[in-house]
N, CA, C and O atoms as a DFTB+ gen file, in Angstrom:
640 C
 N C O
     1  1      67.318     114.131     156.244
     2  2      67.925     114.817     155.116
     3  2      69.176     114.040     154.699
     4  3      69.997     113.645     155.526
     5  1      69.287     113.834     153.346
     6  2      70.489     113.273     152.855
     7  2      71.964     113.937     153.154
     8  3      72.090     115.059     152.666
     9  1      73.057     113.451     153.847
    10  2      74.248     114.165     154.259
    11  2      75.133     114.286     152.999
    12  3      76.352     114.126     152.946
    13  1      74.440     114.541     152.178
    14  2      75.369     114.694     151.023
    15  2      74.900     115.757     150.334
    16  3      75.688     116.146     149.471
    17  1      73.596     116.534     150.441
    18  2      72.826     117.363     150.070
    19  2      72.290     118.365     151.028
    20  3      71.516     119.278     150.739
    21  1      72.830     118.073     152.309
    22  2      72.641     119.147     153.221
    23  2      73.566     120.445     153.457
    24  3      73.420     121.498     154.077
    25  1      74.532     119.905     152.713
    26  2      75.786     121.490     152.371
    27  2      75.759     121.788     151.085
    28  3      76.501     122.430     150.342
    29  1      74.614     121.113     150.937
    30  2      74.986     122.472     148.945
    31  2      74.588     123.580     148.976
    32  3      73.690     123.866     149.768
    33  1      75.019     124.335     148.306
    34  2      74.972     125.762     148.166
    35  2      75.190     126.390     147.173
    36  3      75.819     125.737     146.340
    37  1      74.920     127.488     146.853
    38  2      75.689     128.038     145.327
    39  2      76.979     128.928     145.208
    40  3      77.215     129.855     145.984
    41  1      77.666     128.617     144.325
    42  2      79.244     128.926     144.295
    43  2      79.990     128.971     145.634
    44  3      80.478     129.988     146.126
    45  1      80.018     127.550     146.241
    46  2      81.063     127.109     147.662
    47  2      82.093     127.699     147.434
    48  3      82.840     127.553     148.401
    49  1      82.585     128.351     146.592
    50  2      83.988     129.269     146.908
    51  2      84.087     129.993     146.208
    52  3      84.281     129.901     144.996
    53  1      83.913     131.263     147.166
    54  2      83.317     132.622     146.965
    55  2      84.470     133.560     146.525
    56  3      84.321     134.500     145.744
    57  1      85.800     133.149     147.193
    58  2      87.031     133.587     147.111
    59  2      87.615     133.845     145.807
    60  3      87.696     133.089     144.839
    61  1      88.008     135.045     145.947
    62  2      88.806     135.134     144.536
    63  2      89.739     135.711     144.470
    64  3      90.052     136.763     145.028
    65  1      90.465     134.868     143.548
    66  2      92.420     134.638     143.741
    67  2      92.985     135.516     142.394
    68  3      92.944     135.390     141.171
    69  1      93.475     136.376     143.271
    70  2      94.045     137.634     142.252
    71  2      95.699     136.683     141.901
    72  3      96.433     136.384     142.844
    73  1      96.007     136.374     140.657
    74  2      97.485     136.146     140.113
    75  2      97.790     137.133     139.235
    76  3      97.638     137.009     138.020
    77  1      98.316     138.348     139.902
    78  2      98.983     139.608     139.038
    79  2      97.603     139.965     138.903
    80  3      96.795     139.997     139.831
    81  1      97.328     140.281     137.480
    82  2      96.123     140.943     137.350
    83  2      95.139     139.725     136.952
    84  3      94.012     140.126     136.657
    85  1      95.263     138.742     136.900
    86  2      94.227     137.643     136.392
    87  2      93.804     137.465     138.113
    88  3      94.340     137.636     139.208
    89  1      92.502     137.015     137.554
    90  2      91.506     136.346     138.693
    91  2      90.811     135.373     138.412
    92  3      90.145     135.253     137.384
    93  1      90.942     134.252     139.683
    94  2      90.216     132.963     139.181
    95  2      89.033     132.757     140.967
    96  3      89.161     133.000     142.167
    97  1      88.037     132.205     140.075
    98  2      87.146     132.173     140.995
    99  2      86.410     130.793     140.920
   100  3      85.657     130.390     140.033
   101  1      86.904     130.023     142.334
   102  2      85.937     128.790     141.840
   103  2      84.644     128.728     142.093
   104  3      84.119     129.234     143.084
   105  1      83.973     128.014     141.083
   106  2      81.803     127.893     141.216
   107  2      81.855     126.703     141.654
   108  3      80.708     126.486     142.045
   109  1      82.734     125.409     141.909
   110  2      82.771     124.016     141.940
   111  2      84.037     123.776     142.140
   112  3      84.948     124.183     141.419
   113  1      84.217     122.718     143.692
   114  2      85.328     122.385     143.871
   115  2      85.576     120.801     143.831
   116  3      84.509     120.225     144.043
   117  1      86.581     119.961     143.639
   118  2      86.683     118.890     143.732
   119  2      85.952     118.190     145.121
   120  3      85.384     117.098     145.130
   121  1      86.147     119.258     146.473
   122  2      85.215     118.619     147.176
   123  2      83.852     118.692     147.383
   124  3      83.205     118.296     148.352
   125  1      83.378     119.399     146.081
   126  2      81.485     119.672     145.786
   127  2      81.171     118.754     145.016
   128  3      80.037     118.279     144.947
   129  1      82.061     118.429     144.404
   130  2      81.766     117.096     143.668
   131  2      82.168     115.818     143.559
   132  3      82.405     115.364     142.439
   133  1      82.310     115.029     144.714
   134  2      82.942     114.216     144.614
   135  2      84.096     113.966     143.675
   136  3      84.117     112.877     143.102
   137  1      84.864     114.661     143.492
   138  2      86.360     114.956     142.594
   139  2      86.056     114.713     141.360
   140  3      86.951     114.197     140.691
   141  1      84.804     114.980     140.718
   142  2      83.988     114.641     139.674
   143  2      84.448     116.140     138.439
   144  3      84.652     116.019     137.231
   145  1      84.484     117.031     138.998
   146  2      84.611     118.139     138.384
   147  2      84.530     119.519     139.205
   148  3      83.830     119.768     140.187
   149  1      85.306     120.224     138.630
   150  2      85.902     121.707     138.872
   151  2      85.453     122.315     137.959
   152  3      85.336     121.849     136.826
   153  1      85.050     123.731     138.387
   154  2      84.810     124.834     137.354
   155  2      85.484     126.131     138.128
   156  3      85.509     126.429     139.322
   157  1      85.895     126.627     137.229
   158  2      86.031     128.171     137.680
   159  2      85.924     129.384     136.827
   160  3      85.681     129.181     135.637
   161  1      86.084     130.789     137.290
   162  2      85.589     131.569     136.421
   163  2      87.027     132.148     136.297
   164  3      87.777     132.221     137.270
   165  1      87.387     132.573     134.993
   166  2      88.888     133.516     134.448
   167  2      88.778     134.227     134.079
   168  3      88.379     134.273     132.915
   169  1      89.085     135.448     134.883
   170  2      88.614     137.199     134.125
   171  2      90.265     137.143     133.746
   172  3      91.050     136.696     134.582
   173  1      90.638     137.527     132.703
   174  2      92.128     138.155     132.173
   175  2      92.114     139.391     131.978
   176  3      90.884     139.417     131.953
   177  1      92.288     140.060     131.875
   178  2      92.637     142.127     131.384
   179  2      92.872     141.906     130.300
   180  3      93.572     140.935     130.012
   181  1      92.286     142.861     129.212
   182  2      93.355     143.264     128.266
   183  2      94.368     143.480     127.770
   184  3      95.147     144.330     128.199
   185  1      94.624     142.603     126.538
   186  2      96.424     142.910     126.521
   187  2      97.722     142.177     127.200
   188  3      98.924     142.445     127.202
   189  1      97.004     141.223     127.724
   190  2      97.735     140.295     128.656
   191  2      98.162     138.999     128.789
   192  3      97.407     138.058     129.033
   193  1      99.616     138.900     128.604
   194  2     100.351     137.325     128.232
   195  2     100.057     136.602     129.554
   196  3      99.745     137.312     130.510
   197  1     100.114     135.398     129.706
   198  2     100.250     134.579     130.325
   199  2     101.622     134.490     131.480
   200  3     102.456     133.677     131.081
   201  1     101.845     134.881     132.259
   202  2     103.185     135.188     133.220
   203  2     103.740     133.839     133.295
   204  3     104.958     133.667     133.263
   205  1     102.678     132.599     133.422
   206  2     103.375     131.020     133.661
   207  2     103.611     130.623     132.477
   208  3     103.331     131.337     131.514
   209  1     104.357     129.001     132.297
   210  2     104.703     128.574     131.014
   211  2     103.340     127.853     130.600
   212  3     102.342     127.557     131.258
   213  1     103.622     127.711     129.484
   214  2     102.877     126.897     128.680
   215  2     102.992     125.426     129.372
   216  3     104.153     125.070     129.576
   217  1     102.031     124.573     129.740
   218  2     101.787     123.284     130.183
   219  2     101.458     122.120     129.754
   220  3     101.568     122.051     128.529
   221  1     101.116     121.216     130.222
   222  2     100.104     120.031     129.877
   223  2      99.501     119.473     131.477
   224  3      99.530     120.090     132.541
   225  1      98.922     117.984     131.170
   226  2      98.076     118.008     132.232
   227  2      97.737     116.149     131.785
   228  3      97.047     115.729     130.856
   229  1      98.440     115.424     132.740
   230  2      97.695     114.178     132.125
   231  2      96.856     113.189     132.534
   232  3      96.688     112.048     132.102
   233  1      96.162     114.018     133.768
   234  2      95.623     113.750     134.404
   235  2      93.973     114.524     134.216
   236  3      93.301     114.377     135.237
   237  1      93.548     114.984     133.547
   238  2      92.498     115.838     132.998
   239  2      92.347     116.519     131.709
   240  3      93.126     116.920     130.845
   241  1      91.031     116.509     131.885
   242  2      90.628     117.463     130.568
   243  2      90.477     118.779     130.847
   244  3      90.503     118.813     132.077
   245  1      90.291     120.220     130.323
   246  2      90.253     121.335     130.856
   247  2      89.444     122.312     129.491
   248  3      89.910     123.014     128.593
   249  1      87.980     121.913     129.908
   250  2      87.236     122.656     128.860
   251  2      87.067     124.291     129.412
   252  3      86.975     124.718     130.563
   253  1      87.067     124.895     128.307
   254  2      87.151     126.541     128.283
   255  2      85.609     126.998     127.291
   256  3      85.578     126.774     126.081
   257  1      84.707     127.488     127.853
   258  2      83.749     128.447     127.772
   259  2      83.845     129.867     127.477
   260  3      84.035     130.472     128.531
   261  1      83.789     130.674     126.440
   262  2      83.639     132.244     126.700
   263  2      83.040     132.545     126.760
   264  3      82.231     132.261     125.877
   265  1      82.619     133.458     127.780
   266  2      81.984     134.240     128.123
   267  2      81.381     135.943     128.187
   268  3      80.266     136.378     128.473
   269  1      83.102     136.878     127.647
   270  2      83.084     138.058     127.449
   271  2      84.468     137.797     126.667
   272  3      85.291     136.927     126.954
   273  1      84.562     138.824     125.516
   274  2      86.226     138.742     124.884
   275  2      86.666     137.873     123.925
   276  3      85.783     137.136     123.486
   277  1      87.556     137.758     123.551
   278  2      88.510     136.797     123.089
   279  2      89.682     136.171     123.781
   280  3      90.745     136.782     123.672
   281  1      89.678     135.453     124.229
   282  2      90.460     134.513     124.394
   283  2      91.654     133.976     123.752
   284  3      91.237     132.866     123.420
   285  1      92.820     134.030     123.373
   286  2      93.617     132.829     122.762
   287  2      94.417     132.021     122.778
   288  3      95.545     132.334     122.396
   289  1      94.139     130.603     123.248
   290  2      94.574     129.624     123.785
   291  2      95.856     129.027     122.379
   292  3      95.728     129.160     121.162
   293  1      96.801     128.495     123.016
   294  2      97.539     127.901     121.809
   295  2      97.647     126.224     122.273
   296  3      98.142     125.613     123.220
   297  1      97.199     126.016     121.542
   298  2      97.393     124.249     121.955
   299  2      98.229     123.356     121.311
   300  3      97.918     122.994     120.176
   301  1      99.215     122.945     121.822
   302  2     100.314     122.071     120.559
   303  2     100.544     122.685     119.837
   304  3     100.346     122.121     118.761
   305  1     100.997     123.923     119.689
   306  2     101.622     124.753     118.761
   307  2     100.401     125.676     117.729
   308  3     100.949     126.441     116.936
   309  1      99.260     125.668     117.693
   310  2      98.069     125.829     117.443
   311  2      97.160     127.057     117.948
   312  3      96.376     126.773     118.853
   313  1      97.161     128.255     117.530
   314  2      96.331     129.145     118.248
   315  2      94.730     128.991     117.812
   316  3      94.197     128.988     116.702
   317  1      94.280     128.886     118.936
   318  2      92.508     128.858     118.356
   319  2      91.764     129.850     120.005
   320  3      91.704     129.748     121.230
   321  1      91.383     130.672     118.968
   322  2      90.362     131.831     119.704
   323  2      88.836     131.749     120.541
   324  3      87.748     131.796     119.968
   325  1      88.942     131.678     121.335
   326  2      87.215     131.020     122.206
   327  2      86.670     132.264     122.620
   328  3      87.173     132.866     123.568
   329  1      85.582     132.757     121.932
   330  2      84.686     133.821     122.200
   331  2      83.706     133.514     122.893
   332  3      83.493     132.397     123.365
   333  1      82.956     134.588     123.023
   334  2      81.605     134.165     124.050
   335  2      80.597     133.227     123.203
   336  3      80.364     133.363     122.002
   337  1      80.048     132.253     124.056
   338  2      79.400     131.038     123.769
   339  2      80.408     129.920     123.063
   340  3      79.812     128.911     122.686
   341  1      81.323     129.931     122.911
   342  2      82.300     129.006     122.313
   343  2      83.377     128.546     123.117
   344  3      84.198     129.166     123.794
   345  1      83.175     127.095     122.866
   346  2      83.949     125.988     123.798
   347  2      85.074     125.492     122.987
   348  3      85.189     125.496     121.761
   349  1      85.878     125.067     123.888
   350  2      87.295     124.248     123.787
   351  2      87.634     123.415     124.915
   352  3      87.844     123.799     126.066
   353  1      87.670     122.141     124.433
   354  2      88.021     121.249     125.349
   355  2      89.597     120.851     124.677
   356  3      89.958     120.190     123.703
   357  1      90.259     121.579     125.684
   358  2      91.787     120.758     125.960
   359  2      92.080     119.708     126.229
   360  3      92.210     119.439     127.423
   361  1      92.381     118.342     124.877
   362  2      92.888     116.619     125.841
   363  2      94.081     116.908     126.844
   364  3      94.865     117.831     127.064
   365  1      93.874     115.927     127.227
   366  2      95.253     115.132     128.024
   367  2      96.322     115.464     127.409
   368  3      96.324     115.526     126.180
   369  1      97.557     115.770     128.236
   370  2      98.715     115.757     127.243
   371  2      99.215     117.092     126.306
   372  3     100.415     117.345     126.202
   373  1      98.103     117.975     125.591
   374  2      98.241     118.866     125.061
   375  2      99.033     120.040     125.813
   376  3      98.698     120.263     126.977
   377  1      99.864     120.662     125.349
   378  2     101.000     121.622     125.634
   379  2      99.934     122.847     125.302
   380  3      99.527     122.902     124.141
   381  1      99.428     123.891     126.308
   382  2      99.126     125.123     125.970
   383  2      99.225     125.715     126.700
   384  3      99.871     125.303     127.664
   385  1      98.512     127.422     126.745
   386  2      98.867     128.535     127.338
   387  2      97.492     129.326     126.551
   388  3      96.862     128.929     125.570
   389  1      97.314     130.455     127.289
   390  2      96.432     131.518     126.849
   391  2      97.042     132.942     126.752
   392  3      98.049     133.166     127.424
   393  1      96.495     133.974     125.935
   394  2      96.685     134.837     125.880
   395  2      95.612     136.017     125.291
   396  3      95.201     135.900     124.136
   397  1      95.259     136.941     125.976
   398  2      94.253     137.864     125.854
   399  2      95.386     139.426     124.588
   400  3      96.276     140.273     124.654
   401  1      94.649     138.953     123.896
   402  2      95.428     140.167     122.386
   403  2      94.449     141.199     122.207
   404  3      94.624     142.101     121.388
   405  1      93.723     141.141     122.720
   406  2      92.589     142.622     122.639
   407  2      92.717     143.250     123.691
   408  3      93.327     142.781     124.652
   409  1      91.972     144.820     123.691
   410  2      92.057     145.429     124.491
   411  2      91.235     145.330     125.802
   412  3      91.543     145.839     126.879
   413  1      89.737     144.318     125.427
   414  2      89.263     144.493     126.569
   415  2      89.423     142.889     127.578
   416  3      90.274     142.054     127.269
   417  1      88.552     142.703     128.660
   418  2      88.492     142.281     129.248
   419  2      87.914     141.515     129.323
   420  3      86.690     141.647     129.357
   421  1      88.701     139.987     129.406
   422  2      88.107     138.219     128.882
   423  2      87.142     137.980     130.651
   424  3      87.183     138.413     131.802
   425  1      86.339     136.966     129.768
   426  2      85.807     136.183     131.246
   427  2      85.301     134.819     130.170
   428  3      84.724     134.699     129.090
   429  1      86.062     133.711     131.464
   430  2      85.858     132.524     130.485
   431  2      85.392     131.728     131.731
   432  3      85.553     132.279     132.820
   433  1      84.681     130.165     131.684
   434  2      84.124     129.368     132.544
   435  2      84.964     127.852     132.270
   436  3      84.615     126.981     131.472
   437  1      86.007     127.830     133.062
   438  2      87.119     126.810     132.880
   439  2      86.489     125.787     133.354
   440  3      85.904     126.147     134.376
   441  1      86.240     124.253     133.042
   442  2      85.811     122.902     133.795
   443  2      86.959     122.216     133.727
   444  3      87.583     122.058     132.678
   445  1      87.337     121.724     134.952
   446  2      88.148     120.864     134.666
   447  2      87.613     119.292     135.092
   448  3      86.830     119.315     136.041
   449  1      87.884     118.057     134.594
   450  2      87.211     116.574     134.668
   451  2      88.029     115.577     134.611
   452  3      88.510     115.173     133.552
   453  1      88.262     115.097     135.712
   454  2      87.770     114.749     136.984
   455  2      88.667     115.903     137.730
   456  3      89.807     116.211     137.383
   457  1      87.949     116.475     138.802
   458  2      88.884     117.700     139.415
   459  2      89.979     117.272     140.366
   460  3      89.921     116.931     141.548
   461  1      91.228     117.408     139.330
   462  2      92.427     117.148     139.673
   463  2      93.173     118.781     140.053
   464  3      94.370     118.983     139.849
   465  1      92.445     119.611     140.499
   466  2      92.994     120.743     140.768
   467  2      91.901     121.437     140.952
   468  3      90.738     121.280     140.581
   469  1      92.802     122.755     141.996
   470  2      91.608     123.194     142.717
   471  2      92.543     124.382     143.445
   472  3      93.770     124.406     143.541
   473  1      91.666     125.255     143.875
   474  2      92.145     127.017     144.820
   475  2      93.259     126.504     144.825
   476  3      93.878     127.007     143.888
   477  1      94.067     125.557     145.512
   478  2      95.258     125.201     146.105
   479  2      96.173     126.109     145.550
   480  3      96.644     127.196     145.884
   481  1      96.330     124.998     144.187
   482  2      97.340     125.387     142.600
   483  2      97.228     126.973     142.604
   484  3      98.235     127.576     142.976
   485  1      96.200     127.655     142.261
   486  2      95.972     128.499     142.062
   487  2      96.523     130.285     143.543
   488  3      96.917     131.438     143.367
   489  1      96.276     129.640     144.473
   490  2      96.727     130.243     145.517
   491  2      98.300     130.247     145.548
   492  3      98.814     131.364     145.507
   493  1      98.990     129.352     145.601
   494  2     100.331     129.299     145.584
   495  2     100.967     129.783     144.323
   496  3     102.178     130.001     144.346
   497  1     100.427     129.938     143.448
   498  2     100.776     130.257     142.335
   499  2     100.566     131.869     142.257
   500  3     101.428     132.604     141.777
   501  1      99.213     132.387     142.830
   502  2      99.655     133.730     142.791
   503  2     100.668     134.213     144.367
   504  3     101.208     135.314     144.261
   505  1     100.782     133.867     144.990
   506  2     101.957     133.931     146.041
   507  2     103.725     134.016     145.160
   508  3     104.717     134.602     145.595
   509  1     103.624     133.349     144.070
   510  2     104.897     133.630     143.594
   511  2     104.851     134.991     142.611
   512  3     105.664     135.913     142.679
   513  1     103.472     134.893     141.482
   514  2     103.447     135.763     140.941
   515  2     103.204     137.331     141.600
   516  3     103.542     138.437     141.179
   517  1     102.767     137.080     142.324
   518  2     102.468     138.749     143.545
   519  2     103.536     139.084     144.196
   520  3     103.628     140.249     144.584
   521  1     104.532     138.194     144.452
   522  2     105.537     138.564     144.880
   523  2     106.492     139.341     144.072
   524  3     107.105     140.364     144.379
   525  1     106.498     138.773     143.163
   526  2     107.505     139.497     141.628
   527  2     106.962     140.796     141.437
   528  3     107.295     141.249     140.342
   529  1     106.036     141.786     142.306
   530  2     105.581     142.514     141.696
   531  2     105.585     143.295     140.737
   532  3     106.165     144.368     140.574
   533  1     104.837     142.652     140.032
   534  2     104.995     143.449     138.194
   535  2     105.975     142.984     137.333
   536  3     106.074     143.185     136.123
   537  1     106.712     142.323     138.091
   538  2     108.111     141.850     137.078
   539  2     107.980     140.374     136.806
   540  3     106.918     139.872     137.176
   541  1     109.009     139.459     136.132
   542  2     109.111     138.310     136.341
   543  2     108.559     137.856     137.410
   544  3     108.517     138.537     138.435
   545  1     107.956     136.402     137.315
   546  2     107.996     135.726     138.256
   547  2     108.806     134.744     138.195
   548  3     109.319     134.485     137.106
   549  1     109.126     133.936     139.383
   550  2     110.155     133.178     139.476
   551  2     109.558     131.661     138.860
   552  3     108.909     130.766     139.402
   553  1     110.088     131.823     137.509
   554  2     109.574     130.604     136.793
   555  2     110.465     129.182     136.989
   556  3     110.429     128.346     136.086
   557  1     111.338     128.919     138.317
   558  2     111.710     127.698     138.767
   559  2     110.655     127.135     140.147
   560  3     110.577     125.955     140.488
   561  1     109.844     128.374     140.858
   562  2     108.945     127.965     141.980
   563  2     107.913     127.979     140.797
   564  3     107.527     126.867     140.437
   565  1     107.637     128.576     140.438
   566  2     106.103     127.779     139.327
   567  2     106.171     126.775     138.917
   568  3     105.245     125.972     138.801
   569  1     107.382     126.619     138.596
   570  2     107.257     124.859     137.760
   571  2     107.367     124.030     138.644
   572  3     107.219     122.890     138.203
   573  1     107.664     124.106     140.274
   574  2     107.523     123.643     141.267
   575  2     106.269     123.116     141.770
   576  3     105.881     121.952     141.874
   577  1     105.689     124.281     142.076
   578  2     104.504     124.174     142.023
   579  2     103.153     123.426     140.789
   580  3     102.213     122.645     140.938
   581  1     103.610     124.026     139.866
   582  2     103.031     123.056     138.296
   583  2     103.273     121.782     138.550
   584  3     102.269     121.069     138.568
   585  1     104.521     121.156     138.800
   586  2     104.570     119.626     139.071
   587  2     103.811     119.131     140.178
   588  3     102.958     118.268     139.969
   589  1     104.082     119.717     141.707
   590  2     103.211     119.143     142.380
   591  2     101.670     118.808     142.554
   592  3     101.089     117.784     142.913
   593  1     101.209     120.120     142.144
   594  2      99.602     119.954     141.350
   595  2      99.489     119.047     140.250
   596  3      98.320     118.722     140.045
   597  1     100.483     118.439     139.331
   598  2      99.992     117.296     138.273
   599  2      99.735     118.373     137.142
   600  3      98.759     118.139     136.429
   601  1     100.313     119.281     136.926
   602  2     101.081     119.989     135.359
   603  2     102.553     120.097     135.255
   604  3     103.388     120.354     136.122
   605  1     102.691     119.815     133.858
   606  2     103.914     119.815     133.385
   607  2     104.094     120.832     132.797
   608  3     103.443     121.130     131.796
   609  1     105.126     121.657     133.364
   610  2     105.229     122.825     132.625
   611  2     105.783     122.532     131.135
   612  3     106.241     121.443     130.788
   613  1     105.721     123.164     130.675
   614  2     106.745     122.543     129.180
   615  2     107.829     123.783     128.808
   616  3     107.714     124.989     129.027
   617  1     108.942     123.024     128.153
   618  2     109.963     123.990     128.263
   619  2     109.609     125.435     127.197
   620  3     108.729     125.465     126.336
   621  1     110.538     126.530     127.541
   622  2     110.743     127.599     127.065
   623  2     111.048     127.207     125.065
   624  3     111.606     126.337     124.397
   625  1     110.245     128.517     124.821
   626  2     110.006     128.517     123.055
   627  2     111.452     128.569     122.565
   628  3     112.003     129.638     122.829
   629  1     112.141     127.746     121.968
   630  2     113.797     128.719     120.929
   631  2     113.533     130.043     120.917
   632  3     112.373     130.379     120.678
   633  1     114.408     130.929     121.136
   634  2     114.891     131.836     120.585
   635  2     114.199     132.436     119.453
   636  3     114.100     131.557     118.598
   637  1     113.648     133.576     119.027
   638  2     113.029     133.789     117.522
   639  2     114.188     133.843     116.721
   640  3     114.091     133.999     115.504
């Protein structure tokens, strides 16, 4: 038997990482694929901003799938809405964030290429946000964390 095909399985990580009320679930990890690609699944709630900053990433692409909901991603200053069956691939470099403006409940199928991130990011990240319970999170350990994973957080909006 080929040792490269004798541990496959379906969705190797079964785990799912509650950040506040968002949940991310990976189907594909950088080590299922030879660091080829990441996927995961993003249920958001209704009604619900984004707790981290807005980012970039210049080390990957980060295509978005919907699946249930609306979605709305802002990219470079740019809001564009990804419903079910509708894709968005985020370049390199692009500054965004998501945000769920309806009442119900998003589920989207995130890829990221070549998988430069993985549970890790995502685990430590809800460790800060779960801690804040319900309140702020401490947006100087996120951007901590954002840098060491290979995102740049990007700074806070002016003032309205």
């Amino acid at each position: 038997m080929n040792p490269k095909t004798s541990d496959l399985g379906v969705n190797p990580a079964d785990e799912i990482i509650r950040i506040g009320p968002l949940s991310v679930r990976f189907l594909v990890t950088g080590e299922n694929s030879s660091g080829s690609v990441a996927a995961f699944e993003l249920v958001v709630p209704g009604a619900l901003r984004l707790a981290a900053p807005a980012h970039s990433h210049d080390h990957y692409e980060e295509t978005i799938y919907g699946m249930e909901g609306l979605l709305t991603w802002t990219v470079d200053g740019k809001p564009i809405t990804v419903g079910p069956g509708q894709a968005l691939c985020i370049p390199r470099g692009a500054v965004h964030r998501f945000d769920n403006h309806g009442s119900e409940t998003v589920k989207a199928l995130c890829v990221i290429t070549p998988a430069a991130i993985g549970p890790a990011f995502f685990r430590e990240s809800a460790a800060v946000v779960n801690a804040a319970a319900g309140g702020p999170p401490d947006r100087a350990k996120l951007a901590e964390i954002m840098r060491r994973h290979g995102l740049t957080p990007a700074p806070p909006p002016p003032p309205a």
